[in-house]
C-alpha positions as CSV (number, residue, x, y, z in Angstrom):
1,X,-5.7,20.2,9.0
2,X,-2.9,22.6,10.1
3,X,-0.2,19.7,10.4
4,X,-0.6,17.8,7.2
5,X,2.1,19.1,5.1
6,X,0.7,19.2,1.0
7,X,-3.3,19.2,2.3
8,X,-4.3,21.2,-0.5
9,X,-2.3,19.3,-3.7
10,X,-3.1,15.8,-2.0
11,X,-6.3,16.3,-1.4
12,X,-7.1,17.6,-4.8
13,X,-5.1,14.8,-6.3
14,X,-7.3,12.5,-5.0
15,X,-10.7,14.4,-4.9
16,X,-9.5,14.1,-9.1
17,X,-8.6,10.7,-9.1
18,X,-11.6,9.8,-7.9
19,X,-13.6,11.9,-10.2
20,X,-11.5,10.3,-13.6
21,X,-12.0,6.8,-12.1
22,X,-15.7,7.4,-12.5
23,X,-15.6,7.8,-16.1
24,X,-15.1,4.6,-17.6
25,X,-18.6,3.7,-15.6
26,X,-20.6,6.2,-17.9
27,X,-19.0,5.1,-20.9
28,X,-19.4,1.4,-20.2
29,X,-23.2,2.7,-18.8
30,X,-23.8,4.2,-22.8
31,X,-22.3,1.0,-23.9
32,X,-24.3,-1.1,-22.5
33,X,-27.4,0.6,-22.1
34,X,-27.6,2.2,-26.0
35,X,-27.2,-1.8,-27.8
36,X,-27.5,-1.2,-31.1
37,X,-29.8,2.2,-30.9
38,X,-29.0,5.5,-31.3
39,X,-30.3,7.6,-28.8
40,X,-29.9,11.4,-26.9
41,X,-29.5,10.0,-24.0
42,X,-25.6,9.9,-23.8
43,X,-25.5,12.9,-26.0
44,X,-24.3,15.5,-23.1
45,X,-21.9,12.5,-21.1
46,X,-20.4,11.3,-24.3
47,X,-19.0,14.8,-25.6
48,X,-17.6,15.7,-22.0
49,X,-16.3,12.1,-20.6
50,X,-13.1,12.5,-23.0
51,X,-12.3,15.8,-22.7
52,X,-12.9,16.0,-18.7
53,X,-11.0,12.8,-18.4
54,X,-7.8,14.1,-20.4
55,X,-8.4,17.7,-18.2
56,X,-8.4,15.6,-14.9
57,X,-5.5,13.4,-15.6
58,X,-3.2,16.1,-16.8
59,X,-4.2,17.8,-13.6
60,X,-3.5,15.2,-11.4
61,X,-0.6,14.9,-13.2
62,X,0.8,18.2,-12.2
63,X,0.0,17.9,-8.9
64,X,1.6,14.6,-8.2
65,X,4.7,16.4,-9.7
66,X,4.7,19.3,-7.7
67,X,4.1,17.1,-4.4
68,X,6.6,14.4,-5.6
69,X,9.4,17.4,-6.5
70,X,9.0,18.3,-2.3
71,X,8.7,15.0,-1.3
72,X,10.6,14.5,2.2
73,X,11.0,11.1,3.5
74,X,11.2,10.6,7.6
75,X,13.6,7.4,7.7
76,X,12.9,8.0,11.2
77,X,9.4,7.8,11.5
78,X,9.5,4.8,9.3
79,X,12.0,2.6,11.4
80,X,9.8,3.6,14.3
81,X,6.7,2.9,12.1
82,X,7.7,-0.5,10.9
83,X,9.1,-1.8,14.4
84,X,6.1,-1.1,16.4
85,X,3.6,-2.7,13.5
86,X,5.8,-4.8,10.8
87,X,5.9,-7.8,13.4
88,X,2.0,-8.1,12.7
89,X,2.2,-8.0,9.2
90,X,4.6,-11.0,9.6
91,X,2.4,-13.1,11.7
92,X,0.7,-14.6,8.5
93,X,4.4,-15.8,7.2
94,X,5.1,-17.1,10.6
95,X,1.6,-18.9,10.9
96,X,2.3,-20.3,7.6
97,X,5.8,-21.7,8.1
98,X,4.7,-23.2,11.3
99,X,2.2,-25.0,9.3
100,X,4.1,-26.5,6.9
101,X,6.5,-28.1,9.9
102,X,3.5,-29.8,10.6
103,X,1.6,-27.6,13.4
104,X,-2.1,-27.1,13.5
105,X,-3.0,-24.3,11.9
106,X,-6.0,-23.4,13.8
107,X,-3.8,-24.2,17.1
108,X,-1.2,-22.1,15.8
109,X,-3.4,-19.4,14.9
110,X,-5.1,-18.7,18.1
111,X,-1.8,-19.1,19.3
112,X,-0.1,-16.1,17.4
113,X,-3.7,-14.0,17.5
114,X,-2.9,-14.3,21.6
115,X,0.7,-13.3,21.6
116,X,-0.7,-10.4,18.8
117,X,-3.2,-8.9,20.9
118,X,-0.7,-8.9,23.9
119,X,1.7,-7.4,21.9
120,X,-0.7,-5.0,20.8
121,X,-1.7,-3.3,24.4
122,X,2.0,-2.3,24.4
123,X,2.0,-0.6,21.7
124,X,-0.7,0.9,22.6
125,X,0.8,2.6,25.8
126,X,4.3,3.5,23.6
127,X,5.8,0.7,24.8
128,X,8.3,-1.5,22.3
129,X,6.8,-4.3,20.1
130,X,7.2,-7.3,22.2
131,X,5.5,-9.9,19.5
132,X,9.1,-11.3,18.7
133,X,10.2,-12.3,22.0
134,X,6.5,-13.3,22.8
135,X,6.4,-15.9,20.2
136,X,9.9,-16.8,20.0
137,X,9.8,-17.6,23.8
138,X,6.2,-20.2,23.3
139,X,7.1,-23.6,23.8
140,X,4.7,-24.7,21.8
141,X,5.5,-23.1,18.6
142,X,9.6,-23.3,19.2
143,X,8.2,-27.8,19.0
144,X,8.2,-26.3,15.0
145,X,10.6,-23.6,14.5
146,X,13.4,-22.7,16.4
147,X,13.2,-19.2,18.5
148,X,15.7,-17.6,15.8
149,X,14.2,-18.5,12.9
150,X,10.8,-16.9,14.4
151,X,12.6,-13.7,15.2
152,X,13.9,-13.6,11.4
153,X,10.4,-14.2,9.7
154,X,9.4,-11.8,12.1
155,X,12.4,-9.2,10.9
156,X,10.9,-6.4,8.8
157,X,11.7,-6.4,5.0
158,X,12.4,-10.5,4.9
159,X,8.5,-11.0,2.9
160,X,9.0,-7.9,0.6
161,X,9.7,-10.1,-2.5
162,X,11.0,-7.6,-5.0
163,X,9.0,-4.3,-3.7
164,X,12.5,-3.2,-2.9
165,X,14.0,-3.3,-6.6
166,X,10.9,-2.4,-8.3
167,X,10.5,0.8,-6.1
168,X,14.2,2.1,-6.6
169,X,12.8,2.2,-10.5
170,X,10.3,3.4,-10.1
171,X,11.7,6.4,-8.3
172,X,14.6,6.0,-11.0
173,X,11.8,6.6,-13.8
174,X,10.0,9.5,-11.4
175,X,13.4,11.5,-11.2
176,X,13.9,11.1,-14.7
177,X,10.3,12.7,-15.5
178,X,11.1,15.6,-13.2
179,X,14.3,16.7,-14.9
180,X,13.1,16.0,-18.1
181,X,9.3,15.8,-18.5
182,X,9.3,15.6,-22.4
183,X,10.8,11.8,-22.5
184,X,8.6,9.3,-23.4
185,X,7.9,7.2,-20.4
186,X,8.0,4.4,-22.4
187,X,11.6,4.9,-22.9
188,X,12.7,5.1,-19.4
């Protein structure tokens, strides 16, 4: 497709990936199937699942380093991104909290799924996520948790646990293997 920007490296990428992720099935398929019998029927898949597997993965491997060495990132697109669909992802957190103040969870849920699918049709015409205000401003569900505190489990980024810290390492680690791809990973 003419607008996707790396069409060619990600989509090989993956058509590989999937291909290597096969491989343990054959070997586990020989395995299981072979007992304590030596036959020829895994002759041909046992001398190529290693060597295609090492072939693919160093592959892949290149490919996710050239892509990864160009990789732009749209702050942009993401802040627009998560405000018109992080609320959602929240609802869960919100429906639980309510819960534990004592609410009926059931109540509560058809309560949020309502506001949701409101909120929903205005995203759908462009408009701003109004899931916040719509369930900040219930009656019923303020009886359990005050209108801020619904906005703020509502916020994006307050249920992301330690995804923050763990993927500044892990693009700490990726730079490091693109300036110097001959350190041990382990190290890093």
């Amino acid at each position: 497709m003419p607008f996707k920007r790396n069409p060619i490296m990600a989509e090989g990428l993956c058509s590989l990936a999937r291909y290597a992720a096969s491989l343990p099935r054959v070997a586990w398929d020989n395995a299981a199937l072979s007992v304590l019998e030596r036959t020829l029927d895994d002759s041909a898949n046992r001398r190529t699942i290693l060597p295609e597997a090492f072939l693919a993965t160093d592959e892949i491997l290149h490919r996710a380093r050239a892509i990864l060495s160009g990789l732009q990132i749209n702050r942009d697109a993401i802040s627009r991104n998560l405000a018109a669909y992080g609320p959602f992802a929240a609802t869960e957190s919100l429906l639980m909290e309510v819960v534990a103040q004592g609410a009926d969870r059931q109540e509560m849920h058809e309560r949020i799924r309502g506001h949701s699918m409101a909120a929903w049709q205005a995203v759908e015409r462009n408009l701003p996520n109004p899931l916040a205000e719509l369930l900040a401003t219930d009656a019923h569900i303020g009886r359990y948790l005050p209108p801020d505190r619904i906005r703020r489990v509502l916020e994006s980024g307050v249920n992301v646990g330690d995804a923050p810290d763990r993927s500044r390492e892990f693009v700490s680690i990726m730079r490091q293997a693109l300036v110097h791809p001959c350190i041990d990973s382990q190290a890093a």
